[in-house]
C-alpha positions in Angstrom: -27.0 17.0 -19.0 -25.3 16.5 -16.0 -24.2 13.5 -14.0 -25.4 14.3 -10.8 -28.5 16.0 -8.8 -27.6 19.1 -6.9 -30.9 19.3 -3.8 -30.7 22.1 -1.9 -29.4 25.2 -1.8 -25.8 26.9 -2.7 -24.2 28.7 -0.1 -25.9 25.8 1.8 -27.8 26.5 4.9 -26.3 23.4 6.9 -23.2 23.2 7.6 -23.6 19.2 6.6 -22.8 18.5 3.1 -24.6 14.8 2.1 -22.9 12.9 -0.7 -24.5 10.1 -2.4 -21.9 8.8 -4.6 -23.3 5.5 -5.8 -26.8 6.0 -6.4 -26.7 5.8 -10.4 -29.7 3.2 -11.7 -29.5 4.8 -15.3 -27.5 2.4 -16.9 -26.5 3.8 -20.7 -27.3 1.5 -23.9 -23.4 1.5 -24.5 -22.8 0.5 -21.4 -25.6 -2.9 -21.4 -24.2 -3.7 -24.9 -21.2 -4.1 -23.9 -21.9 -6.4 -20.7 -20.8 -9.2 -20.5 -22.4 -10.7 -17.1 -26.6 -10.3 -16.7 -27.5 -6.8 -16.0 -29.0 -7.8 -12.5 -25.2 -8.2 -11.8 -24.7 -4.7 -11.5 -27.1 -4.2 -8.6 -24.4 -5.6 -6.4 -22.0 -2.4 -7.6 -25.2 -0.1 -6.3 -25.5 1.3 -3.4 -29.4 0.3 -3.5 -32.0 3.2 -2.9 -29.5 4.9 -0.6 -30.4 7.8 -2.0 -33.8 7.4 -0.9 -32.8 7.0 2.8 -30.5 10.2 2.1 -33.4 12.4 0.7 -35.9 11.6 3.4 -33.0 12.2 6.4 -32.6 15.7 4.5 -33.6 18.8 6.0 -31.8 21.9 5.4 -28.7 20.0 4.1 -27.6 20.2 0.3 -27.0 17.0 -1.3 -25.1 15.8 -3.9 -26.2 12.4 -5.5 -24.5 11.0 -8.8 -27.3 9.5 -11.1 -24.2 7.7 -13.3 -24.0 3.9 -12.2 -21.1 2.7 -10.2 -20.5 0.3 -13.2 -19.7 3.3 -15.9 -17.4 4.9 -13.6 -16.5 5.3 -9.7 -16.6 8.2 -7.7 -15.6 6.7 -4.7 -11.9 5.6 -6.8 -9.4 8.1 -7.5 -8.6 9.0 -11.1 -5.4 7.1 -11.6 -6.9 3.6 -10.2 -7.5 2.0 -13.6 -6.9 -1.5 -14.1 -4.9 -2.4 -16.8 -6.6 -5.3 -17.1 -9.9 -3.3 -18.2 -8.4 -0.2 -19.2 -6.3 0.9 -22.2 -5.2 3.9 -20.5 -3.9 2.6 -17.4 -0.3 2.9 -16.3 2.4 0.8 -15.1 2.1 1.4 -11.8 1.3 -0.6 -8.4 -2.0 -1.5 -8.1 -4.3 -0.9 -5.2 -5.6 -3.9 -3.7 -9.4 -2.7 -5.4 -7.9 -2.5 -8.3 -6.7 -5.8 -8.2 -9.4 -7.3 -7.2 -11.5 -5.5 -10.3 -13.0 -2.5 -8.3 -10.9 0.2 -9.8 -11.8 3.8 -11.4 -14.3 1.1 -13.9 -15.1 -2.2 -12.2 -14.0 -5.0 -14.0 -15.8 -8.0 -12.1 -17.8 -8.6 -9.0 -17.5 -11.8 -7.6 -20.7 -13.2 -7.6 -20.8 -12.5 -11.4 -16.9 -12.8 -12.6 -15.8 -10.5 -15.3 -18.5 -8.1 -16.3 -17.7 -6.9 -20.2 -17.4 -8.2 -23.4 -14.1 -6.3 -24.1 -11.3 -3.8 -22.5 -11.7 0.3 -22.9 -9.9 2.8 -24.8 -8.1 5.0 -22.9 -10.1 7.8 -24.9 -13.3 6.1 -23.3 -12.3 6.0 -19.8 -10.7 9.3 -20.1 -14.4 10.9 -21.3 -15.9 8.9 -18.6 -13.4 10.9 -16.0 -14.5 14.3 -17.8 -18.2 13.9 -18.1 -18.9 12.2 -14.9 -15.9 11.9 -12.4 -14.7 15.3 -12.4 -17.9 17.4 -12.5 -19.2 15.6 -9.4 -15.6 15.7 -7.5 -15.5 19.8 -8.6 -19.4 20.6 -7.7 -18.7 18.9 -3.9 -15.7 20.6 -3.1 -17.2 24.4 -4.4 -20.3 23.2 -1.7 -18.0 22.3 1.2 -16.1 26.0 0.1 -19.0 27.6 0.6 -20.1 25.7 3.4 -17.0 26.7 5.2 -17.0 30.0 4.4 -20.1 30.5 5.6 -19.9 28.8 8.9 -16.1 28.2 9.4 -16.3 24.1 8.8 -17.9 21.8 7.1 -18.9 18.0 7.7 -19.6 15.7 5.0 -21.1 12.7 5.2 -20.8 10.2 2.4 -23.7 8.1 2.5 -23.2 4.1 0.9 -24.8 0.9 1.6 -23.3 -2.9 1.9 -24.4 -6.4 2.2 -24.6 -7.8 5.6 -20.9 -8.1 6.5 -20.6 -12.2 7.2 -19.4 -12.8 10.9 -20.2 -9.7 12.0 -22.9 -8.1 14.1 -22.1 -5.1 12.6 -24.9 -3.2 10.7 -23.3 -0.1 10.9 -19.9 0.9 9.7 -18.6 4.5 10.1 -15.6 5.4 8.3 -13.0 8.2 8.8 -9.9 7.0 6.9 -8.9 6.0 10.4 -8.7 9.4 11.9 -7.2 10.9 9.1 -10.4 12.5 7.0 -11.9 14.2 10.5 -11.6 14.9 13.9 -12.0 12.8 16.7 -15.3 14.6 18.2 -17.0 14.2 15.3 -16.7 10.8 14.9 -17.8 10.4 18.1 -21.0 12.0 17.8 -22.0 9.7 15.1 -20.9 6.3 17.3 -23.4 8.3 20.0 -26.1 9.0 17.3 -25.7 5.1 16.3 -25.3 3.6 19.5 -28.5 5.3 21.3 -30.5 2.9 18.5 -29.0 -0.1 19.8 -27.8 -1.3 16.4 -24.3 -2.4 16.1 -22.0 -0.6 14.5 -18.5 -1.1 13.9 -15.4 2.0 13.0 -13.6 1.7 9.9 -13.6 -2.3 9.6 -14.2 -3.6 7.1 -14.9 -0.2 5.6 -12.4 2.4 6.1 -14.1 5.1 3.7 -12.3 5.6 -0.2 -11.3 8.5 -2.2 -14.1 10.8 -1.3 -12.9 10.9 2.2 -9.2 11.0 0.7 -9.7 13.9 -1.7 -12.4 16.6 0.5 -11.2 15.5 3.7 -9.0 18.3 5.6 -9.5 18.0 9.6 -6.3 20.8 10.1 -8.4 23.0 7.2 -12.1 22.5 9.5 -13.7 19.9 6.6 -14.4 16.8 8.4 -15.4 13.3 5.9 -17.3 10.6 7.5 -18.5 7.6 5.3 -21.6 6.0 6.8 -22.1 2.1 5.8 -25.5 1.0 6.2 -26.8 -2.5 5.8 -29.2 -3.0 3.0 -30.9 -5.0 5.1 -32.0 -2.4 7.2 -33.8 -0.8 4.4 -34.4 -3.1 1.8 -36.8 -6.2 1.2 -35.7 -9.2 1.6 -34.2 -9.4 -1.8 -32.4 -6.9 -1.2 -34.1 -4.9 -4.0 -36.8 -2.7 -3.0 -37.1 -0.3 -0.4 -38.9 -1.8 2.5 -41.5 -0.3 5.1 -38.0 -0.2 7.5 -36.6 2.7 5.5 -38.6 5.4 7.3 -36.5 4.3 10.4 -33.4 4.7 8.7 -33.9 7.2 7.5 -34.4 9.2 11.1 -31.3 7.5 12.3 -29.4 9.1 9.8 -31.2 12.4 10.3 -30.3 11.8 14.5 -26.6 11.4 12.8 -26.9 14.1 11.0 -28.5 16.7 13.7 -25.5 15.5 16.4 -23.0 17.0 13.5 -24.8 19.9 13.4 -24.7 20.3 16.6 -20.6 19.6 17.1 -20.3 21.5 14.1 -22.1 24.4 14.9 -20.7 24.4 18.9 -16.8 25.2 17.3 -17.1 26.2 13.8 -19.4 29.5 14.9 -17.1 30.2 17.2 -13.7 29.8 15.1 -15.7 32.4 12.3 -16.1 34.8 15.1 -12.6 35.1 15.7 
């Protein structure tokens, strides 16, 4: 079966592509008896009920939302960010400062919990994980984004994540764009607008720049544009943190308002590139 939900249509019918990387609640009997830490700890490596904030923004848009927990393998963590400290198959090479801090390709610890598994991975393990998992999803978003661009001569993604309330920081909001280098200025823009006419703050890029996602299917100069989108759990969740809350509804339209200003860019210069 596959990883990942595909809603919506291919050639899409927006030219916004929505990713939902870290939405995976399934968690595999190999992979909680092999945990160390209490399975709650995982939550913290979720980007909790995102996806449901995603779904109800959605219009048109085709989405792509991995069902796979964070904790069995990243998306948003390139395929050669594996800690050797976790993963047989890792090489001698310099270490990224996620990896080091146990958030690689498969996180290692989280640190509320500390070190999360009984024992370190084969490289054959990590290496099916990449196939059956990383791979397909990476593969099936950059054929929609083709298409996408094809079709209307750019395409926007916007990878949608969620964080804890960022300590010190008013910030509920953080928009990511690899600072500057995974899409153009304008659009970036028209998300601060979309943002900032709620009156929530928001911050660009700090503390969350965006990750591999952005990295890999973001190509300004090729008309793809990658924005990550950050939003508090707070915003959407109980107090816990856990369940979704009678907030998310709200959310929810500001990301569809987000998502209807890069429509709006995209359609205002991507028609019009086509057509020449």
């Amino acid at each position: 079966m596959p990883s990942f939900r595909l809603v919506g249509p291919v050639p899409p019918e927006s030219p916004v592509i929505l990713s939902v990387p870290h939405a995976g609640r399934d968690y595999p009997a190999a992979l909680l008896a092999a945990l160390r830490a209490p399975p709650a700890a995982l939550r913290t490596l979720e980007d909790r009920h995102v996806d449901a904030v995603a779904l109800a923004a959605r219009g048109r848009e085709t989405v792509l939302m991995q069902e796979v927990p964070r904790a069995w393998i990243d998306l948003n963590r390139a395929e050669d960010e594996r800690d050797p400290l976790l993963d047989e198959g890792a090489r001698a090479a310099p270490l990224s400062a996620k990896v080091r801090a146990g958030l690689g390709l498969v996180p290692r610890r989280t640190s509320a919990a500390g070190e999360l598994w009984y024992g370190r991975l084969s490289a054959a393990e990590v290496d099916e994980r990449i196939a059956a998992a990383h791979r397909p999803y990476h593969d099936a978003l950059a054929q929609v984004l083709a298409a996408t661009r094809a079709r209307f001569g750019v395409a926007v993604l916007v990878d949608v994540h969620s964080m804890p309330p960022i300590a010190g920081s008013r910030a509920r909001i953080v928009i990511g764009d690899r600072f500057g280098r995974s899409a153009a200025v304008r659009y970036v823009a028209r998300v601060a607008g979309a943002i900032g006419a709620t009156r929530i703050p928001y911050a660009v890029n700090t503390p969350y720049a965006g990750g591999h996602i952005l990295d890999r299917h973001g190509d300004p100069a090729g008309d793809v544009h990658a924005i990550q989108i950050e939003l508090d759990r707070s915003l959407y969740l109980d107090r816990r943190l856990d369940a979704p809350s009678v907030d998310l509804p709200a959310v929810a339209t500001l990301l569809r308002a987000v998502v209807d200003a890069l429509t709006d860019e995209a359609l205002g210069t991507g028609l019009a590139q086509a057509a020449e």
